[in-house]
NUTI-818122 format. One record per atom (N, C-alpha, C): x, y, z; residue in three letters; atom name; chain; residue number from 1. Coordinates in steps of 0.1 Angstrom, whole numbers, plus 5000, padded with zeros to 4 digits. Atoms other than C-alpha are relative to their C-alpha. Layout:
NUTI-818122
    px    py    pz    r   a  c    k
     X     Y     Z  Ala  CA  A  NUM
...
END
This chain:
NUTI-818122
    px    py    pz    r   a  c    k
  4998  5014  5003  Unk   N  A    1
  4227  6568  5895  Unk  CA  A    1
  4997  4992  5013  Unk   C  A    1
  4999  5010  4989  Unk   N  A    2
  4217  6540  5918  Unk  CA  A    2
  5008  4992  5004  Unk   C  A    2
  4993  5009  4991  Unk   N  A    3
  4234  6521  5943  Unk  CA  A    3
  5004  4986  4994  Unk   C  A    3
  5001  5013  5010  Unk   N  A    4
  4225  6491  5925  Unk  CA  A    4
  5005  4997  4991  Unk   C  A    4
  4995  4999  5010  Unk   N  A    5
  4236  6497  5895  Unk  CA  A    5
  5015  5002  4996  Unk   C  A    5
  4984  4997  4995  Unk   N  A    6
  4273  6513  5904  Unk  CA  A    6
  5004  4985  5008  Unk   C  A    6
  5000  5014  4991  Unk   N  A    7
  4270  6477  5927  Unk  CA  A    7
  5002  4991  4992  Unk   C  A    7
  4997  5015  5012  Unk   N  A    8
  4267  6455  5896  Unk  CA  A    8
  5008  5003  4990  Unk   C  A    8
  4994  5000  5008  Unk   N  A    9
  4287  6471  5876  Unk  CA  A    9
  5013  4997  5007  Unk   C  A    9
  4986  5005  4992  Unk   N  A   10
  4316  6469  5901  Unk  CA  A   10
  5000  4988  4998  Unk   C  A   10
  4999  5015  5005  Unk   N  A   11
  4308  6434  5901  Unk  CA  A   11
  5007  4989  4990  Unk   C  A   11
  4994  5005  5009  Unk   N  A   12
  4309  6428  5869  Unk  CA  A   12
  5018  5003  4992  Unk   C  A   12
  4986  4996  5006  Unk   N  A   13
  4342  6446  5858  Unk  CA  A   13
  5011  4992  5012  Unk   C  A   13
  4995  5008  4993  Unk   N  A   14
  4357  6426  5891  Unk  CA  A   14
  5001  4988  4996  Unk   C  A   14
  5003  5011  5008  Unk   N  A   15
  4347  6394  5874  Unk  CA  A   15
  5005  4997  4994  Unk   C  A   15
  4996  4996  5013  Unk   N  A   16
  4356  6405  5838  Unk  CA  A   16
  5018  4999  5006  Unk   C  A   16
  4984  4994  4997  Unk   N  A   17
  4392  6417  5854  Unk  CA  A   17
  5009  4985  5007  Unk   C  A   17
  4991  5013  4998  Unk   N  A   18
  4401  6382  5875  Unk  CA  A   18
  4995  4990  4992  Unk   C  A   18
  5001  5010  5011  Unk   N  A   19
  4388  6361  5844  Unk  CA  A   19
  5012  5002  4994  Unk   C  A   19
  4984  4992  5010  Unk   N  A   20
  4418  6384  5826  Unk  CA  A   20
  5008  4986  5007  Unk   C  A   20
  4988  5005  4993  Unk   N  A   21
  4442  6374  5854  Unk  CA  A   21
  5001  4988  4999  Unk   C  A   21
  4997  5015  4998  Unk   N  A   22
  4435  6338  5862  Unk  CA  A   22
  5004  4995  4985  Unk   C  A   22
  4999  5001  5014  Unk   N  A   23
  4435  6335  5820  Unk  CA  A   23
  5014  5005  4999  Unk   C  A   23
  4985  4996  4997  Unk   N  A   24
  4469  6348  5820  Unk  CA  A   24
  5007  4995  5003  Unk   C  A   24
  4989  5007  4988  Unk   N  A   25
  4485  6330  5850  Unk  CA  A   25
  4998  4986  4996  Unk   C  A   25
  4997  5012  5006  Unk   N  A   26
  4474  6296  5832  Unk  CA  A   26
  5003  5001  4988  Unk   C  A   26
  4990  5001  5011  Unk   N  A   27
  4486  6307  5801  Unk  CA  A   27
  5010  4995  5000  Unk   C  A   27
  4986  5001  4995  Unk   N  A   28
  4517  6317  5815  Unk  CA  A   28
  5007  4983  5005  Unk   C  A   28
  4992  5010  4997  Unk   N  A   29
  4519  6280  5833  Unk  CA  A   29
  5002  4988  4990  Unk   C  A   29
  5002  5009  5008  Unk   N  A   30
  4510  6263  5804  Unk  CA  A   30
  5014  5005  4988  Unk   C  A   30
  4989  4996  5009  Unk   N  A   31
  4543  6283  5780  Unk  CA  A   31
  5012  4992  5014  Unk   C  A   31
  4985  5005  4995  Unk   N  A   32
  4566  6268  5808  Unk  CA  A   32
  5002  4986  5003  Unk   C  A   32
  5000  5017  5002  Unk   N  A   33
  4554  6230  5805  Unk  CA  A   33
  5007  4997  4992  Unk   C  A   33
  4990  5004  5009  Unk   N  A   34
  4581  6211  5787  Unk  CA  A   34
  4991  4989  4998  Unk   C  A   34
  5004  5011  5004  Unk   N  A   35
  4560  6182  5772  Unk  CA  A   35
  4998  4995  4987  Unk   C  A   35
  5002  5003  5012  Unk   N  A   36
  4544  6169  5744  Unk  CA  A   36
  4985  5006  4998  Unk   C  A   36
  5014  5000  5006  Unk   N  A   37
  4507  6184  5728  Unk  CA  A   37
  4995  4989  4990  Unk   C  A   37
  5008  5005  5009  Unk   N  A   38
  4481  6168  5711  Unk  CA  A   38
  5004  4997  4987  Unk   C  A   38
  4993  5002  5013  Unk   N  A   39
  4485  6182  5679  Unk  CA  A   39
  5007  5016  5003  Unk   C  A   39
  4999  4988  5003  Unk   N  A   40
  4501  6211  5665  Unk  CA  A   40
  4995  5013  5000  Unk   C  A   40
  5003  4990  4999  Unk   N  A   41
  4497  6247  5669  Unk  CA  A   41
  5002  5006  4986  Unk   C  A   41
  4998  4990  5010  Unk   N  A   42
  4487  6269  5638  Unk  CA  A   42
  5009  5007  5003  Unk   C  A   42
  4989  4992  5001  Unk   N  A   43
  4515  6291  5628  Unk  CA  A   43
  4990  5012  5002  Unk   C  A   43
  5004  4986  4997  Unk   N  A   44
  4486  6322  5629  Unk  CA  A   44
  4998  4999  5012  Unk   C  A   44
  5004  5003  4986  Unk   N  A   45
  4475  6309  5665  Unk  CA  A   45
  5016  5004  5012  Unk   C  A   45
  4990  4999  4987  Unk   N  A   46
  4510  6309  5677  Unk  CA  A   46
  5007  5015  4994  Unk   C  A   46
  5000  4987  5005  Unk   N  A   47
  4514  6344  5658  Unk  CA  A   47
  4994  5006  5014  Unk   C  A   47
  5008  4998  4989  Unk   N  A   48
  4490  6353  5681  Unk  CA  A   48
  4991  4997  5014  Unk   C  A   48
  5007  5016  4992  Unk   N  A   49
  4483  6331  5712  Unk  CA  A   49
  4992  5011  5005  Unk   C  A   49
  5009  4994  4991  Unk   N  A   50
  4463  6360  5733  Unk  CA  A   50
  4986  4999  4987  Unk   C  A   50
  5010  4996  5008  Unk   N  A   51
  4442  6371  5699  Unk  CA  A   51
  4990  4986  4995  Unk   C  A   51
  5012  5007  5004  Unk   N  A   52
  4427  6340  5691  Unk  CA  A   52
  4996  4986  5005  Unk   C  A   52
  5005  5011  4993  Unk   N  A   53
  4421  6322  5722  Unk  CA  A   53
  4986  5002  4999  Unk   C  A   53
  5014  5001  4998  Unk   N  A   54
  4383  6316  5730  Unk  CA  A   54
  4997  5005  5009  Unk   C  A   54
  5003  4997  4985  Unk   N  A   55
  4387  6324  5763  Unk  CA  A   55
  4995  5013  5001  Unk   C  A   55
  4999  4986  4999  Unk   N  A   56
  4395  6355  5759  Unk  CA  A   56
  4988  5007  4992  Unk   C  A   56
  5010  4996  5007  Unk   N  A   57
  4370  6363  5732  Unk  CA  A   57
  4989  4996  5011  Unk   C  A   57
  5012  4996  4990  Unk   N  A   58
  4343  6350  5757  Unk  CA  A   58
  4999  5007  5009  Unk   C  A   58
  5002  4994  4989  Unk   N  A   59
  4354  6368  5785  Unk  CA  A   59
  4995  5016  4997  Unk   C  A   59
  5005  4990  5005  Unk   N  A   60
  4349  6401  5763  Unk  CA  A   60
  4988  5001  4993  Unk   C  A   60
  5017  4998  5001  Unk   N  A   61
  4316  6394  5747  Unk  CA  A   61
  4993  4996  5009  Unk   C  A   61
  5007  4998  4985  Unk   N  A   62
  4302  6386  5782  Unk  CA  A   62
  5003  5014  5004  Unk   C  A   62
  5000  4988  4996  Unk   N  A   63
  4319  6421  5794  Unk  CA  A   63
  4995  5011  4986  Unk   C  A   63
  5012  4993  5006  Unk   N  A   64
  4302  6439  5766  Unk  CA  A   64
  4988  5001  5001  Unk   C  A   64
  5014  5003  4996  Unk   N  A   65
  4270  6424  5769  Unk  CA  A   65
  4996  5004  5015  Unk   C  A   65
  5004  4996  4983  Unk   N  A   66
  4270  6430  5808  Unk  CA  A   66
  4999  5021  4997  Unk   C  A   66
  5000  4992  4996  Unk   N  A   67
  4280  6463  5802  Unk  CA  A   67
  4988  5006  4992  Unk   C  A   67
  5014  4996  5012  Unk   N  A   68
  4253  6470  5773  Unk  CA  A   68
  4993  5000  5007  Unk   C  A   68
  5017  5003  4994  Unk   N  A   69
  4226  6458  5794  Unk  CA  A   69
  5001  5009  5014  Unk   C  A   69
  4996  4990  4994  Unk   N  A   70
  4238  6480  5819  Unk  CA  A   70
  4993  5010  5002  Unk   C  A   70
  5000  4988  5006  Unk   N  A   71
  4236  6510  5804  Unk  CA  A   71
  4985  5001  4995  Unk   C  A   71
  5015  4998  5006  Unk   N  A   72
  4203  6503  5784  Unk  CA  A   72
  4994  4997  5014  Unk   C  A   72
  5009  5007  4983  Unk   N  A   73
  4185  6490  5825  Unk  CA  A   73
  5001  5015  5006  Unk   C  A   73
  4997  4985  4996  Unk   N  A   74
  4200  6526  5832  Unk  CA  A   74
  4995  5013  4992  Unk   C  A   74
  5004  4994  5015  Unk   N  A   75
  4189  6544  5801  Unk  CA  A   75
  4986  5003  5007  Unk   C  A   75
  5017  5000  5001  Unk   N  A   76
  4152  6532  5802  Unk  CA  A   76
  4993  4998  5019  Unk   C  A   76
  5003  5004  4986  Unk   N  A   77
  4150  6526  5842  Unk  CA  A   77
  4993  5015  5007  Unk   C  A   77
  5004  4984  4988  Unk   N  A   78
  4150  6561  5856  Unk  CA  A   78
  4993  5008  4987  Unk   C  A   78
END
């Protein structure tokens, strides 16, 4: 396996991994704001606040795709 390759993937799972965190830690600051919202929160949304952020869904179909393309660059390369 190349240098390169083990290099971008570290990368990307570093990336992938403090998008988690930082996504997290402004969750977290945003459940301890006492204010007022916009509007209302669906009852399935607040069922599930991680499952059906956006965030989160982008940050995992970017780390699929990274890793897909990966794997196939590595596949068909060597």
């Amino acid at each position: 396996m190349s240098i390169y390759i083990i290099l971008l993937t570290l990368i990307a799972v570093g990336v992938a991994g403090y998008s988690v965190y930082y996504t997290f830690r402004v969750a977290g600051q945003e459940k301890r704001l006492k204010g007022e919202y916009d509007t209302d929160i669906p009852e399935s949304v607040k069922a599930h606040p991680f499952m059906r952020n956006p965030v989160f869904l982008a940050i995992l179909v970017f780390t699929v795709f990274v890793v897909v393309m990966i794997l196939y660059l590595f596949k068909f390369a060597y």
